[in-house]
C-alpha positions in Angstrom: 0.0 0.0 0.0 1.3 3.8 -1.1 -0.3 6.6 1.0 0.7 9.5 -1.2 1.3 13.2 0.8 0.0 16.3 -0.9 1.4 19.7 0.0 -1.7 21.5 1.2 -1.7 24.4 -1.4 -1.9 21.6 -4.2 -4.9 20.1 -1.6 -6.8 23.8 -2.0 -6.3 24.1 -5.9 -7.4 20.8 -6.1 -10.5 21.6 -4.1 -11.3 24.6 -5.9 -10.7 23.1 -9.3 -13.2 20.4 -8.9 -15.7 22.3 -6.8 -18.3 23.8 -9.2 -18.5 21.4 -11.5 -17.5 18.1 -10.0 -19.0 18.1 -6.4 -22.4 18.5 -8.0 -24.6 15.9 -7.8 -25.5 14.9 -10.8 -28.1 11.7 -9.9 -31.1 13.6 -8.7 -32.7 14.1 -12.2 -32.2 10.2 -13.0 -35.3 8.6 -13.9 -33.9 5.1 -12.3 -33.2 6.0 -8.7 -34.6 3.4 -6.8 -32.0 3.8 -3.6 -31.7 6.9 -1.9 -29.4 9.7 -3.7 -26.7 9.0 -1.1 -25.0 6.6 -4.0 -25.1 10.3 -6.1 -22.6 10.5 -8.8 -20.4 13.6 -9.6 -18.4 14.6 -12.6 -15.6 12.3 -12.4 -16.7 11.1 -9.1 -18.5 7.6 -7.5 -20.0 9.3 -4.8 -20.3 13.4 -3.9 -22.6 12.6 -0.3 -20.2 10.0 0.7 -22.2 8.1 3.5 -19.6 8.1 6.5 -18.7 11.7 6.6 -22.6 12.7 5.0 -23.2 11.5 9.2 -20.8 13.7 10.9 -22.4 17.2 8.0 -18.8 16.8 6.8 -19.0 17.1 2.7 -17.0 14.3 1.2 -16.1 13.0 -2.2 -14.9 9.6 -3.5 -13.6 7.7 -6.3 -13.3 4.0 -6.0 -10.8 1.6 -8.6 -9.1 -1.2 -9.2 -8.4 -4.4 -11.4 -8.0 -8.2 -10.8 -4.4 -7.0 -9.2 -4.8 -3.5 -7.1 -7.7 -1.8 -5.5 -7.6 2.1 -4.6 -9.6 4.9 -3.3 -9.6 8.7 -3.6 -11.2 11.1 -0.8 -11.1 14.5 -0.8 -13.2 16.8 1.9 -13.5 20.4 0.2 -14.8 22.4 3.0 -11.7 21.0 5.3 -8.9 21.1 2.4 -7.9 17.3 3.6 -7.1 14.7 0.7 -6.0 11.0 0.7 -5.3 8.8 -1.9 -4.6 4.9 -1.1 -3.8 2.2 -3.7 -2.1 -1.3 -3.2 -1.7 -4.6 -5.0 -4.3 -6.3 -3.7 -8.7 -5.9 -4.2 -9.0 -7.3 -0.2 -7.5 -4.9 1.8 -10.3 -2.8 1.9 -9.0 0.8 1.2 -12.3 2.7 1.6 -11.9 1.8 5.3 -8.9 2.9 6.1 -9.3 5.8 4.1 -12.4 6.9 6.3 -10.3 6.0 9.3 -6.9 8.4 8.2 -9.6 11.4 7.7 -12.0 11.1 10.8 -8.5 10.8 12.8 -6.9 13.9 10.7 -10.1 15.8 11.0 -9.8 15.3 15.5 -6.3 16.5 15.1 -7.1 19.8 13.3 -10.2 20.4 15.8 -12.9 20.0 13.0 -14.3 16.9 15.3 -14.3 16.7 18.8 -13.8 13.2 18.7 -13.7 10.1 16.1 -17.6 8.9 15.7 -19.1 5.6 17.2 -18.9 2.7 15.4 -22.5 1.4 13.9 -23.7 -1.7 16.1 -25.3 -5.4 14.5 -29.0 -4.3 15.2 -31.6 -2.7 13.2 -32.8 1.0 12.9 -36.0 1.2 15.1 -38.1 2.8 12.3 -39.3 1.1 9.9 -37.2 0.7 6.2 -38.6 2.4 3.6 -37.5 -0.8 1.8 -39.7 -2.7 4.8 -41.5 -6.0 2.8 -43.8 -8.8 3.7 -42.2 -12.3 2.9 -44.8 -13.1 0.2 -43.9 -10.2 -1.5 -40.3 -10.4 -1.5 -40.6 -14.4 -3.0 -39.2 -14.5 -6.5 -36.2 -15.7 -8.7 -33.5 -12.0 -9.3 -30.2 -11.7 -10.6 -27.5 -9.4 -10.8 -24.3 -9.3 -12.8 -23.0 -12.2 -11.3 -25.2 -14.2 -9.0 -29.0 -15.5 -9.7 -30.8 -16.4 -6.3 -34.7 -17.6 -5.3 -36.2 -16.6 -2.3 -39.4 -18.7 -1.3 -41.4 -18.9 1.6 -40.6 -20.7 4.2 -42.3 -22.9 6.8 -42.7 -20.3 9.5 -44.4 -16.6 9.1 -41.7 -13.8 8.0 -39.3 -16.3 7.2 -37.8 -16.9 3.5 -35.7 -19.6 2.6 -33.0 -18.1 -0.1 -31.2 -20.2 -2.9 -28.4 -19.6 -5.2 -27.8 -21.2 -9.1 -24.8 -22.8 -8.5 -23.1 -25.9 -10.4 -26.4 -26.6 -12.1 -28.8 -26.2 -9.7 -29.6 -24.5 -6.7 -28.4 -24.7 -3.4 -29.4 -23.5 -0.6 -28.0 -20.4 0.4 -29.4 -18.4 3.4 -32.5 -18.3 5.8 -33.6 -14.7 6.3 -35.9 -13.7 9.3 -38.0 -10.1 9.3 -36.7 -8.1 11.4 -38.3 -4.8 13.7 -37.1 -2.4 10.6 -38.8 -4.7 7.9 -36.2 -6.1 6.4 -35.3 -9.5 6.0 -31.4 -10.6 7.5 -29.9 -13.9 8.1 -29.3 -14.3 12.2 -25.8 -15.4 11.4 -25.4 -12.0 9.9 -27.6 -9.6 11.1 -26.0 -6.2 10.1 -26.6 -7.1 6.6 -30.4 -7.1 5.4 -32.5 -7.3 2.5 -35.8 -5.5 1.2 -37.5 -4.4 -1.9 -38.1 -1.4 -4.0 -40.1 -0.7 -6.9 -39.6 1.2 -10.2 -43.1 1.0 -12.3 -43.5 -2.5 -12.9 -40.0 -3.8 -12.1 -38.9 -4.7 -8.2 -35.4 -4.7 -6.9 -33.6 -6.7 -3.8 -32.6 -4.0 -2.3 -29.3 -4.6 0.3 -28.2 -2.7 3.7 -25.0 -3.1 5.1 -22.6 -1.6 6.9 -19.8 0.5 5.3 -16.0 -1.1 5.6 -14.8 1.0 8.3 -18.6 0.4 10.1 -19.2 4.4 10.5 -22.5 4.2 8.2 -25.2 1.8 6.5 -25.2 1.8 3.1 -28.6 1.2 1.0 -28.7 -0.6 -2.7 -30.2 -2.1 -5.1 -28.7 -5.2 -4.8 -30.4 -7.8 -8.0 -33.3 -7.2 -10.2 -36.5 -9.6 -10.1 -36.9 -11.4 -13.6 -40.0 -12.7 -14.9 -40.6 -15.6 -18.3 -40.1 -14.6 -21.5 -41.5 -16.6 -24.6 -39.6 -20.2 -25.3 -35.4 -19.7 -26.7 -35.3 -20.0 -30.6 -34.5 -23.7 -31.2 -31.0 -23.0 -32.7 -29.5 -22.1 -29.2 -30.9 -25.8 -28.3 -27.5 -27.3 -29.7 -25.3 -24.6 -27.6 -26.6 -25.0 -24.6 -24.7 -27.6 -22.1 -21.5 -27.6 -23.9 -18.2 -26.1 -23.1 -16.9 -23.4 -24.8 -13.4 -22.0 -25.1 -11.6 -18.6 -24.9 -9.3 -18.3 -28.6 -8.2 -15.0 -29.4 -7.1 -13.8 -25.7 -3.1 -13.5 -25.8 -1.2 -16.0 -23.4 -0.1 -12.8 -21.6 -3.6 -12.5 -20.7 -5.1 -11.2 -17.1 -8.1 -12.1 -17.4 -7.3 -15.2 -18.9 -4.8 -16.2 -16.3 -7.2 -15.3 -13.2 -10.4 -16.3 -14.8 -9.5 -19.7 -17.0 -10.6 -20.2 -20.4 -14.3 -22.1 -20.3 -17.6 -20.6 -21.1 -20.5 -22.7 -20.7 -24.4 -21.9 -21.5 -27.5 -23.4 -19.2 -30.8 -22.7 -18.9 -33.0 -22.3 -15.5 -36.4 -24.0 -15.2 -38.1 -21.9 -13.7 -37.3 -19.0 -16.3 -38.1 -19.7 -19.9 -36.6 -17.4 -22.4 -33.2 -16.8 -20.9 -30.1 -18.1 -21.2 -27.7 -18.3 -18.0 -23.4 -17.5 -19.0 -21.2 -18.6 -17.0 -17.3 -17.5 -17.7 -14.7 -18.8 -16.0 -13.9 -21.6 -13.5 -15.7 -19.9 -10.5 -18.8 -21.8 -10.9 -21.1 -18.6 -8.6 -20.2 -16.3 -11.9 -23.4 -16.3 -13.6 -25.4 -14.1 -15.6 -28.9 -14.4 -17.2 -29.4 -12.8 -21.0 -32.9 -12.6 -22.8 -32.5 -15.0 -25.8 -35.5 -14.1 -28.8 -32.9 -13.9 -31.3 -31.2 -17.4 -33.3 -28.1 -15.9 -33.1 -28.2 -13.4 -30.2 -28.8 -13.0 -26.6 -29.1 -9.8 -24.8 -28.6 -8.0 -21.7 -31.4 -7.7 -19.7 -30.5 -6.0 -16.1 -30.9 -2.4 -15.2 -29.9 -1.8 -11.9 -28.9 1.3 -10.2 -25.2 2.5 -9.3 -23.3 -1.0 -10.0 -25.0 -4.3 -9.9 -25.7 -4.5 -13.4 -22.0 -3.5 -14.8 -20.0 -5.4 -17.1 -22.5 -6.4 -19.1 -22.5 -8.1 -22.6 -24.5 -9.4 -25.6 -23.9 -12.9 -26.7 -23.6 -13.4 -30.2 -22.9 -16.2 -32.6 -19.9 -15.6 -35.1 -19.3 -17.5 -38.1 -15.3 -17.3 -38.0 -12.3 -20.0 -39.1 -15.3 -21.9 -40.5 -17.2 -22.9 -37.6 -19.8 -21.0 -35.5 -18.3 -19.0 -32.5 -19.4 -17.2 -29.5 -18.8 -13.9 -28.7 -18.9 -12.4 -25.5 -18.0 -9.3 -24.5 -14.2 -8.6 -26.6 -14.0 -12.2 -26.1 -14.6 -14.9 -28.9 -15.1 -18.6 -27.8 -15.1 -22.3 -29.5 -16.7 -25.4 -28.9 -14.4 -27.9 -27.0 -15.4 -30.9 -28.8 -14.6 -29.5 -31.9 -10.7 -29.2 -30.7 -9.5 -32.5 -32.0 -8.9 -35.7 -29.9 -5.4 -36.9 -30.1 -4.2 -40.6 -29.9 -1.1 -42.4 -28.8 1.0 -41.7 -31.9 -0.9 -39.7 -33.8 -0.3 -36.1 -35.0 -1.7 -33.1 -35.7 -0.9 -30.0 -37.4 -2.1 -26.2 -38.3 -1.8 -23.0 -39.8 -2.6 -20.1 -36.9 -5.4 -18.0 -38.7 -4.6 -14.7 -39.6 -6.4 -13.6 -36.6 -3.4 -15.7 -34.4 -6.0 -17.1 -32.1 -5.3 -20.1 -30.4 -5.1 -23.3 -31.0 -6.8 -26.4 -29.4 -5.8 -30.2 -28.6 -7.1 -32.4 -26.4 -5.7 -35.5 -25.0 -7.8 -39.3 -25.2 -5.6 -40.0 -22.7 -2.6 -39.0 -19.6 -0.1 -38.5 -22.9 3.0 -36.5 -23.6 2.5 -34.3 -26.4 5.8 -32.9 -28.4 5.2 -29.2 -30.2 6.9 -27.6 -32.6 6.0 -24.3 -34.2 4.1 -23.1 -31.1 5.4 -19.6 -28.4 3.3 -20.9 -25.6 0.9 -23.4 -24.8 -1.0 -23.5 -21.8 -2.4 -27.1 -20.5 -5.7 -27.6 -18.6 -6.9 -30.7 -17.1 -10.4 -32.4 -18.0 -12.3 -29.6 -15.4 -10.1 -26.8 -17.5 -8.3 -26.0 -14.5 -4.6 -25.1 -15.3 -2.3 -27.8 -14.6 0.7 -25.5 -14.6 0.0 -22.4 -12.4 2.4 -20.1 -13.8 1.6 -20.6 -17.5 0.2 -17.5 -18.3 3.2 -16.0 -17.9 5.1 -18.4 -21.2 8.5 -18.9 -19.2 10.6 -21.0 -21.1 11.5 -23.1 -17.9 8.1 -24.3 -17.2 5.8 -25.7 -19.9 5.3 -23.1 -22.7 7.8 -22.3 -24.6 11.5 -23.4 -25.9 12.9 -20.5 -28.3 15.5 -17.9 -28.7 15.4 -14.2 -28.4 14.3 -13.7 -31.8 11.2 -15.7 -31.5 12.1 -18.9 -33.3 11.7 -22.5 -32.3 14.8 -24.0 -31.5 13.6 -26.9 -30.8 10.3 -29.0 -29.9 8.6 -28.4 -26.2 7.1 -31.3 -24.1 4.4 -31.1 -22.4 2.7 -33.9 -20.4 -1.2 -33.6 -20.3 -3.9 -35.3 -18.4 -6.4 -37.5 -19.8 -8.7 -35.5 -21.2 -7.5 -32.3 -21.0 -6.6 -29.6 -22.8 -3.8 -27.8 -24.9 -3.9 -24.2 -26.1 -1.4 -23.2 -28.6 -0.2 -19.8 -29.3 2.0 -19.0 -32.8 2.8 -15.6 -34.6 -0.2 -15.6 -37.4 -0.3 -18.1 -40.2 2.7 -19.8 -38.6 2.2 -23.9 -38.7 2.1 -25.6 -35.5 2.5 -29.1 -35.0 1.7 -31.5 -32.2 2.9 -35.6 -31.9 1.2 -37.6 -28.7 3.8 -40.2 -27.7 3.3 -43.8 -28.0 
């Protein structure tokens, strides 16, 4: 973690810079504003009424960031010329929180605050939630950008029983209980609750919980209720089920190192007219598109502030000479129709002028010998990597065995588990050639 010291006079031009435009909320006129405005975006900003100091009448603003390898946050309080900027390689470490903590403590110091504020308790507000809901009404199947749960009623009054799509099926996940305020929370985990809010005809799971540092609650809309749509065009019938492939990421790939390379397409009973993505190994990462289209599925989610992000169309591409899927920048091809390779036999390829990858699978545990390839990553039959550090092509693990200029100088071995999984990379129309050993 970097905590970065700004003299103050840079702190005041800063401050006076961003004041007339920036610190203006600019949520209040949106037509979807089913939370309170204290999630209200500024130019340039996540939040301009930042909960925690929005307590204490202290004006704050925040911007929030990060990536599958750092997480950071940005506070600046005008009124009190006090900045702070936090950013470190890691998403856990919850820089919002200390962030808070750093201010409210600066803030005692200079004699804006007598003291640093209480600490929010486990129990609920005595008045009731505007988000307050009866258990019948809250029953229904919602979904955000990565999760899809059911809540149902349970055997007792103002009791749900919540479940979670997961592997296939759903599992059970939580059992909520109303509490004083309305709101439904598990009793394992009482600070955190659940209610509902309504936009026209569409309802929202809404979510309270308490902010990282604990100095404020924080209200959202948390997933969006989903109702039938008519039956999925009977072309998606032979896509659904099967396991799909990432091809044209680069082996230096991020995402494709943290989140593996498998796509795969399901359906959920109880929702005609979708069709559930799930990309990646993490089995929870789910999203549901509306598919009335042969070739396309949409997005479907419109949730406030950031429960719908990262969303994406799925489309079928006709590319190489076979039907792809494309998803988000991503482009994706069937496993099975990545040949099988025997004892003995081999197999060989240009790279398409596109240089996406290559795929080989293994009938059996097998030693394969490539020649032509600059990196080949290896999954097992559950596309989980077999080599950790693959992603990153080092010629002393599995991927690679060339000089500086980029040429093979000699075949690479690579030993692969029955059924799994070979991805070659080469320069474009290179030929790449792999032997399984007898």
């Amino acid at each position: 973690m970097q905590v970065w010291r700004c003299p103050m006079g840079r702190i005041r031009s800063v401050a006076r810079c961003l004041r007339p435009w920036g610190g203006q909320l600019q949520a209040v006129n949106e037509a979807l504003r089913t939370v309170p405005v204290e999630w209200g975006f500024g130019l340039g900003w996540d939040d301009v009424h930042q909960g925690a100091f929005a307590t204490s009448d202290i004006r704050a603003w925040r911007k929030n960031g990060g990536t599958l390898v750092y997480g950071s946050d940005f506070y600046v309080l005008p009124d009190h010329e006090l900045a702070v900027m936090i950013t470190g390689t890691s998403t856990a470490y919850k820089p919002d929180a200390i962030a808070e903590q750093v201010l409210y403590q600066a803030l005692v110091e200079k004699g804006s605050l007598a003291r640093m504020p209480e600490k929010l308790g486990p129990t609920a507000d005595k008045d009731v939630s505007p988000y307050a809901v009866n258990a019948a009404d809250l029953q229904g199947i919602y979904a955000n950008y990565q999760a899809i749960f059911r809540v149902s009623m349970a055997d007792q009054p103002d009791v749900v029983q919540v479940h979670k799509w997961e592997d296939g099926r759903w599992s059970e996940n939580a059992i909520w209980k109303r509490r004083a305020d309305g709101l439904f929370a598990d009793t394992d985990k009482p600070a955190t609750a659940f209610g509902l809010a309504r936009q026209g005809k569409q309802r929202y799971l809404t979510l309270q919980m308490p902010s990282d540092a604990g100095y404020s609650r924080i209200d959202l809309a948390f997933a969006q209720a989903l109702t039938a749509q008519r039956p999925v065009p009977e072309a998606w019938t032979s896509r659904m089920g099967r396991t799909w492939v990432v091809i044209n990421e680069r082996y230096t790939s991020l995402a494709l190192a943290g989140g593996g390379p498998a796509l795969t397409l399901f359906a959920v009973p109880e929702l005609p007219g979708y069709i559930g993505v799930n990309a990646g190994l993490a089995s929870t990462e789910n999203l549901l598109l509306v598919a009335n289209e042969p070739d396309a599925a949409r997005m479907c989610l419109n949730i406030p502030y950031t429960m719908s992000r990262d969303l994406n169309d799925l489309r079928v591409k006709r590319c190489d000479g076979q039907d792809d899927l494309r998803f988000g920048r991503m482009l994706f091809r069937s496993l099975d129709s990545m040949p099988l390779l025997e004892a003995g036999a081999t197999w060989q390829a240009h790279v398409s002028p596109h240089g996406h990858a290559l795929g080989v699978r293994a009938a059996r545990s097998i030693e394969f010998q490539v020649e032509g390839a600059i990196a080949a990553f290896v999954y097992d039959a559950d596309l989980a990597p077999v080599y950790p550090d693959q992603f990153r092509a080092s010629p002393d693990g599995v991927v690679r065995a060339e000089d500086v200029s980029g040429t093979v100088l000699k075949p690479a071995r690579v030993r692969v588990p029955k059924g799994g999984l070979v991805l070659l990379y080469g320069e474009a129309g290179s030929v790449v050639s792999v032997t399984a050993a007898v």
